[in-house]
C-alpha positions in Angstrom: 7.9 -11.9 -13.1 9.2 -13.7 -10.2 11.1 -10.8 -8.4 7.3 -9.1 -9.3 5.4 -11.6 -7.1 8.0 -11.8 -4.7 7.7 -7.6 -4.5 4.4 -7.9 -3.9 4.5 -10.2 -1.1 4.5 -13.8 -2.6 6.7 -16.2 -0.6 8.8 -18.9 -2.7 8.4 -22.2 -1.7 11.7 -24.4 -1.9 15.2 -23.4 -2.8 15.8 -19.9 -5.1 16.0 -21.5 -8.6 18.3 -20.1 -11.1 16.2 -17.6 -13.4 14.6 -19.7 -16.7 13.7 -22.6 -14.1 10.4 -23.4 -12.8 9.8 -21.8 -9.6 6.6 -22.2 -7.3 5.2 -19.4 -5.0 2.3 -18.9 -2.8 0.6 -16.0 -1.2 -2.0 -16.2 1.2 -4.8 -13.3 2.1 -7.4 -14.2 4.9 -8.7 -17.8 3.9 -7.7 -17.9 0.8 -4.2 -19.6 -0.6 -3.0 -19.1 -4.0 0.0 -21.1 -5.2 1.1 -19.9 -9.0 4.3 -22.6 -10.7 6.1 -20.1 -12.6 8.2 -21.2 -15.6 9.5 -17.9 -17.0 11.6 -19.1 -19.8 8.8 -20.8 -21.5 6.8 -17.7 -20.5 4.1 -20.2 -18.7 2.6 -20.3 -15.3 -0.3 -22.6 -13.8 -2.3 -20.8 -10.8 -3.8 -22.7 -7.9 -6.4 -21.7 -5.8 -8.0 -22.9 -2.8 -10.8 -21.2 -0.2 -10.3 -22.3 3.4 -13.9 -22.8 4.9 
């Protein structure tokens, strides 16, 4: 799911993480910032969003 994201124009934040460990990625489009923490070998993610005013 993370090469997915990262296809699709996400940018990971921090160092590449080996696959099965957490990794955190953010996209941004116009004033809004999404931030998604990715844990693909529990098959989990947690989504943030957040609207610029």
């Amino acid at each position: 799911m993370r090469y997915r994201l990262l296809a699709s124009g996400w940018k990971l934040l921090g160092p590449e993480a080996p696959t099965g460990n957490p990794s955190i990625l953010q996209s941004t489009c116009g004033k809004e910032t999404m931030i998604v923490c990715l844990d693909e070998a529990e098959g989990k993610f947690l989504l943030f969003r957040e609207l610029a005013r």
